[in-house]
LUMMI-601936 format. One record per residue: x, y, z of N, C-alpha, C in turn; residue in three letters. Coordinates in steps of 0.05 Angstrom, whole numbers, plus 5000, padded with zeros to 4 digits. Atoms other than C-alpha are relative to their C-alpha. Example, Ala and Ser with C-alpha at 12.3 -4.5 7.8 and 13.67 -1.06 7.14 Angstrom:
BEGIN
501849765000524649105156501850245000Ala 498449764999527349795143498550225014Ser 
This chain:
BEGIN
501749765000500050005000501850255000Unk 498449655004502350744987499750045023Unk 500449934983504751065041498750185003Unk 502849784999500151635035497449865003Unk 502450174980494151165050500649875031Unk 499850174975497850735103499750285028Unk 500149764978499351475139496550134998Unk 503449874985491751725133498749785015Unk 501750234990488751125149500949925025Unk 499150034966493051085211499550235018Unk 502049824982491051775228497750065005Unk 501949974990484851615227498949795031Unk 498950194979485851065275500450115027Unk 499549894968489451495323497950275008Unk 502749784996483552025320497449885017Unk 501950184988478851475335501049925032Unk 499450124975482951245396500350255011Unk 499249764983484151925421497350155003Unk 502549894989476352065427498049685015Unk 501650264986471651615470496650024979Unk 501850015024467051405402498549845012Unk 502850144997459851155418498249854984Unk 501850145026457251025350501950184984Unk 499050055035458851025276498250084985Unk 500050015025456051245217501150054982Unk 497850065029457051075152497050214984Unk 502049735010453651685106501150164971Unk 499350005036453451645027497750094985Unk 501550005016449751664970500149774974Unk 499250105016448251164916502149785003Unk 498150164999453850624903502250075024Unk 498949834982457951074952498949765024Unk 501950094967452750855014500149685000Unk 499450324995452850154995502449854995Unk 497250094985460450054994499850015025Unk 499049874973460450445059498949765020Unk 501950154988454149975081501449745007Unk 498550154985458749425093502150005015Unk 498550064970462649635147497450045027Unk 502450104975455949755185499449775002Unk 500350204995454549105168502549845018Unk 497650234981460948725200500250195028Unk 499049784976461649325257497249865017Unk 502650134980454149065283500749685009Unk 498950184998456048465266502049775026Unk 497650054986462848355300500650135026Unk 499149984976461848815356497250185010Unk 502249924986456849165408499950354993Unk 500449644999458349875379498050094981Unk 502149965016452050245352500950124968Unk 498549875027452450375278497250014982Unk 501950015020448350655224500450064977Unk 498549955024448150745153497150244996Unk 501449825003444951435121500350094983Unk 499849905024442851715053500350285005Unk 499449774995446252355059498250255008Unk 501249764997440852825052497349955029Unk 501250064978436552445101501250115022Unk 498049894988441652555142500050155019Unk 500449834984441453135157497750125006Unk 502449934998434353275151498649835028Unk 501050154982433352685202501350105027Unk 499149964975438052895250499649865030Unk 500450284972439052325296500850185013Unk 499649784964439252565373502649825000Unk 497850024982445452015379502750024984Unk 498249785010449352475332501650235022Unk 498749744994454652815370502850045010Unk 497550045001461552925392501649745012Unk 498350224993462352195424499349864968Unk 499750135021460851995342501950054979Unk 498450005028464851805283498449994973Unk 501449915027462052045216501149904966Unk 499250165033464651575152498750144982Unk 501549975021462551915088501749994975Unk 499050045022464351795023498350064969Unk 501349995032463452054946502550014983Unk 498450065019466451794891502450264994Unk 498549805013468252434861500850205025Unk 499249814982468252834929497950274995Unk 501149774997463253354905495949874993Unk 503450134995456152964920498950295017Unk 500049804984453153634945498749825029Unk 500950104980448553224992502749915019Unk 498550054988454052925014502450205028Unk 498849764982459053515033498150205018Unk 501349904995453253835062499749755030Unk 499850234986452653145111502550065021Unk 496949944995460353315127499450235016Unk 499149684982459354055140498149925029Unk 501450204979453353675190500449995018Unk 498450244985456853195217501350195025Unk 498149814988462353735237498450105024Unk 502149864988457654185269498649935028Unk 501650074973454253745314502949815022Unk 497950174989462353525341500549774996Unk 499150295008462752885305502749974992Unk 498050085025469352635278498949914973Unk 501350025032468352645207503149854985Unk 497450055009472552185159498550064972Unk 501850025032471352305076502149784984Unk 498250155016473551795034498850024969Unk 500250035032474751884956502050034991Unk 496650115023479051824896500950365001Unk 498449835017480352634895500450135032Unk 499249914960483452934968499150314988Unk 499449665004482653654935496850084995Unk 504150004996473953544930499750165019Unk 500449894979470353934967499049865029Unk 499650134979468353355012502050005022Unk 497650054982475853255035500150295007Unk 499549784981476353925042497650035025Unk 502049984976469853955091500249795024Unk 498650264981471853285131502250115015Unk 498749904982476753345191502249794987Unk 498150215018480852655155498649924980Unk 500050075023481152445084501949765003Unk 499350125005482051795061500249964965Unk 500650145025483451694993500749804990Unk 499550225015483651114938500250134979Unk 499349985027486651144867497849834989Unk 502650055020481450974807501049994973Unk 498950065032483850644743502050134999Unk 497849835015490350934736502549815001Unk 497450255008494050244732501649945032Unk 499650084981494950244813499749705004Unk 502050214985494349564855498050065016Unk 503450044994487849394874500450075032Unk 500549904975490049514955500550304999Unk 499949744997491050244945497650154980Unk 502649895004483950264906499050005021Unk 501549984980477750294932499049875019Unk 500650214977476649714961502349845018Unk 498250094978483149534988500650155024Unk 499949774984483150255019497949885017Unk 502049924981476650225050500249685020Unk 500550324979477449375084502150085009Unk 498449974978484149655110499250245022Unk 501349954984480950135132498149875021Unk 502050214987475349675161501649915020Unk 497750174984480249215187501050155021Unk 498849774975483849725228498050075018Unk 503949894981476750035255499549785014Unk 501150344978474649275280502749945016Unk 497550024975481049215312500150195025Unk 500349824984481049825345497549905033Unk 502949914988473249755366499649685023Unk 500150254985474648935391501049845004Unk 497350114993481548785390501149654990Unk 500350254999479748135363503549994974Unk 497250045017486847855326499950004967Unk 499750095027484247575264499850304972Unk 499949775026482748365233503250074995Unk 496750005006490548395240501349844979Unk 499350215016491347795200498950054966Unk 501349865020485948105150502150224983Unk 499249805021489748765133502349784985Unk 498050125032496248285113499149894980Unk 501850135019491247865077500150174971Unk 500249845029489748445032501950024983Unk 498050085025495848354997499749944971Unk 501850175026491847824956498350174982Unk 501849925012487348254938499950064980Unk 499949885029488948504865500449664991Unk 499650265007491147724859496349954986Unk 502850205001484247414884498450184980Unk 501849905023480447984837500349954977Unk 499350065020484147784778498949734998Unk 499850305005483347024787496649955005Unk 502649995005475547084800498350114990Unk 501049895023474147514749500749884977Unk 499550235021477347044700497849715006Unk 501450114998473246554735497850044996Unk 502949994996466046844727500050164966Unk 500149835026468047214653498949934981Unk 500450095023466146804609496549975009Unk 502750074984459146654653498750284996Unk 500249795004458447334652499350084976Unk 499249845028458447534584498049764986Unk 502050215009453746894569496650105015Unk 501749944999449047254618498650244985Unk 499749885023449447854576497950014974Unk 500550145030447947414515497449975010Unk 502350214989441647094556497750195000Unk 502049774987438347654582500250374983Unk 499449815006439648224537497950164994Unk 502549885010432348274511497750075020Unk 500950004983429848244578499450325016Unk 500549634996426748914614499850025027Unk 500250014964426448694686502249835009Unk 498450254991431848274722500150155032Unk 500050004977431048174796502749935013Unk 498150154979436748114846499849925024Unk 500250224963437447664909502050045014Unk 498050084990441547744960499050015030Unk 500349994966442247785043502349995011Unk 496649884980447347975098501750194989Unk 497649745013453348385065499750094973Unk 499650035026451548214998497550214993Unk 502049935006445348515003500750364993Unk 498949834999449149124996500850054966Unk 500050085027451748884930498549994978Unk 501950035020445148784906498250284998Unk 501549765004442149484917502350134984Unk 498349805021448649754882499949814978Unk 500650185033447849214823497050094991Unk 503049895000440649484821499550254986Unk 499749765007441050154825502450144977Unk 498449825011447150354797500949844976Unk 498550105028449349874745496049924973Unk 501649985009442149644720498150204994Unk 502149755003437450234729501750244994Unk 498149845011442350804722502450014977Unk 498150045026447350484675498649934980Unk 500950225025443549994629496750084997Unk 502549845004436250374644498249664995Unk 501950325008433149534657498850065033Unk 501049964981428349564707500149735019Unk 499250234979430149164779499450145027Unk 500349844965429049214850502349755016Unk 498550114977434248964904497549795015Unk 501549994992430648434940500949775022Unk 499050194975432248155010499849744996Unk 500950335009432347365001498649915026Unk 501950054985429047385070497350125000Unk 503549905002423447815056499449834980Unk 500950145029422947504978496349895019Unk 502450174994417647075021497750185009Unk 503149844996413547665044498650234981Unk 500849835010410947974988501349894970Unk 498949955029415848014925500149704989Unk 500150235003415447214916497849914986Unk 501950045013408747344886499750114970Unk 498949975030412347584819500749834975Unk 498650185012415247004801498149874984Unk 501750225020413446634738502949854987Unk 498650195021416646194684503150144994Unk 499149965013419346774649501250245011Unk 498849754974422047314709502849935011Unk 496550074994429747344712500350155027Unk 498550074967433247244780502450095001Unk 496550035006440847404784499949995041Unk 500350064963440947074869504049985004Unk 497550084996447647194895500449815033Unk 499050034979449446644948501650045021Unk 497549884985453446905005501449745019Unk 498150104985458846725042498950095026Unk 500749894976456946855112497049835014Unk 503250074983451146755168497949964994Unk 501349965018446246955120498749724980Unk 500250215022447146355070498149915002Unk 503750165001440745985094498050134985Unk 503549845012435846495077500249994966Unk 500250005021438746635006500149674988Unk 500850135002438645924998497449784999Unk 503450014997431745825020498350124973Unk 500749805016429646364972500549814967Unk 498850125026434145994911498149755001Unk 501450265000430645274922497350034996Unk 503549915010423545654919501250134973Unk 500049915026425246094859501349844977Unk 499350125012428745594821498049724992Unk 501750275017422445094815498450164991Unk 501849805012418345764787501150154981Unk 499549805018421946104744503149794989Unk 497550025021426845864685501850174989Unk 497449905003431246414688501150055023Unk 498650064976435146324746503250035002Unk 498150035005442346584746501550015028Unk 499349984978446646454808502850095008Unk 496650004994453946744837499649915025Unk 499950134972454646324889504150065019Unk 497349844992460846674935501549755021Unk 498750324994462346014969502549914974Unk 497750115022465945824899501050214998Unk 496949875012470646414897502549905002Unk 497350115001477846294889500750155034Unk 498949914974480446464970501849914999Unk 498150084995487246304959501950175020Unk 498749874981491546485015498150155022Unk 501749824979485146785058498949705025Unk 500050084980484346475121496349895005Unk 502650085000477946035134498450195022Unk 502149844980475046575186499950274990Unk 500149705003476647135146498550024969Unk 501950165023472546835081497750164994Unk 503049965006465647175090500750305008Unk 499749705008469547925093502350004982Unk 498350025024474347695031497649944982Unk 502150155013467347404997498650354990Unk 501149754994464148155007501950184977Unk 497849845011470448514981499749864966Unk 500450175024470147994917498250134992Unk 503050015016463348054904499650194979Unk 500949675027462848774864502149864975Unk 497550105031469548584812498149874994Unk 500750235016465847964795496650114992Unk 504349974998457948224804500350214962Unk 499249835027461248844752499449784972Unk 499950155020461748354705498349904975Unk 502950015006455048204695498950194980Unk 501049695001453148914683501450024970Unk 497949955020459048874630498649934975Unk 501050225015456248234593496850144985Unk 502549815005449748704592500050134979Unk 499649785023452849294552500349904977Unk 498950095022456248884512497749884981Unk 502150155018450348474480497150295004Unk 502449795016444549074484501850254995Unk 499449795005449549554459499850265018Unk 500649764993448150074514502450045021Unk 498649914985454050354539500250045040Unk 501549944972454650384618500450285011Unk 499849554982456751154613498750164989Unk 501949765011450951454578498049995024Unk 501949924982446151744626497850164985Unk 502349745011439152184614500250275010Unk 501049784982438252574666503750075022Unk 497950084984444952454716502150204986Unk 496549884999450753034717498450284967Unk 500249765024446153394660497550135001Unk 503349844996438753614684501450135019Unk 499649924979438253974743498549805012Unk 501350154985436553554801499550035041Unk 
């Protein structure tokens, strides 16, 4: 890792230890909120500290009461100038939170409104641990250590090493699958996703941001534990599925979900995160290397998409050119 991440990311560390932190949020927008959304998930998870996740502008309009200088304020935008977002920041600040901003540009007006900046590099031929996602799980990692001292997040940050490895070697693995779903579903105008636990995170940003915002195919994210109360009454023959199985606690339900929707419906496509490649990841640290995986390979999908209905994933209608 660059030392310009290892040094922010450690001062954010010693910021955190040098205030007595009560709670967490994580406070995005978009693809943004649901990267971020899995460190709430493993922070509830893995330890007793309160944590929430928040669509920026809610945010601040909601104004939680247990907003205040014993909290830490995670927010993150891609580009750094999400107004909701820096607006969340100036917030945050305000009501004495530690504020951290994480994005690819330190000179945004986010980082400038944040008390620490984390950033990650973005396509520019870096390794994958000084992008976004190796930034933000060493980040992670560090934070769960901090918050519950447990050993194995120690074992995690070296882990990340792999990480540009394992993305390469399970994106070769799912590429060709990929690009056949593509082929399958191109004429298709709805495709549902499945997921639950961390992944489910995955599937509101495969949703939102790669299908409805990129490719303009209509989908909804859909818990594989709710599926049963309500959205399970969609299903027919001819109603595409994309169910991602997870790695983790979780796994029952989206497998519950898969064994019902797979005797109703004949399009049924599955990434099951059990079969990724984990070489070198430690069997307890599996179901937050499974998480980290999941987007590279989920991308893929989305790819297989453009490529067979021709629709680019960087034309937009409305996005960066109406007012909104």
């Amino acid at each position: 890792m660059k030392q310009e991440h290892v040094e922010q990311i450690q001062n954010v560390i010693e910021a955190v230890n040098g205030k007595d932190i009560k709670n967490i949020f994580f406070v995005a927008c978009g693809g943004s909120m649901a990267a971020l959304s899995l460190g709430d998930y493993f922070v509830t998870k893995d330890s007793d500290m309160p944590s929430f996740v928040y669509t920026s502008n809610e945010f601040i309009h909601r104004a939680p009461k247990a907003l205040g200088e014993n909290s830490l304020v995670i927010l993150r935008s891609h580009s750094g100038t999400t107004p909701e977002t820096v607006g969340a920041a100036t917030y945050a600040r305000e009501q004495g939170a530690l504020t951290v901003a994480i994005s690819m540009d330190v000179e945004s007006p986010l980082c400038q409104e944040a008390e620490y900046t984390v950033h990650y590099n973005y396509k520019d031929g870096s390794d994958a641990i000084d992008g976004e996602i190796g930034v933000y799980y060493t980040l992670l990692f560090k934070l769960l250590h901090q918050i519950t001292g447990e050993e194995k997040f120690v074992r995690g940050v070296e882990q990340l090493s792999k990480l540009g490895t394992l993305i390469e070697s399970n994106q070769a693995k799912y590429k060709d699958v990929a690009d056949t779903f593509g082929k399958k579903y191109k004429r298709d105008k709805v495709i549902y996703t499945m997921a639950s636990g961390a992944y489910i995170h995955h599937a509101y940003s495969f949703t939102s941001c790669l299908l409805m915002e990129m490719l303009w195919i209509h989908s909804n994210a859909i818990h594989s534990g709710e599926y049963f109360h309500g959205p399970f009454e969609v299903t027919d023959f001819d109603v595409p599925f994309l169910v991602v199985v997870g790695e983790g606690p979780s796994t029952p339900l989206d497998q519950r979900a898969l064994d019902f929707v797979t005797k109703y419906s004949e399009k049924v496509e599955v990434v099951n995160v059990k079969e990724f490649d984990y070489s070198g990841v430690d069997e307890d640290l599996k179901e937050y290397f499974g998480s980290a995986l999941a987007g590279p390979v989920l991308r893929l999908y989305a790819d297989g998409l453009a490529e067979h209905t021709g629709h680019p994933l960087s034309v937009r209608r409305y996005m960066w050119k109406m007012e909104y």
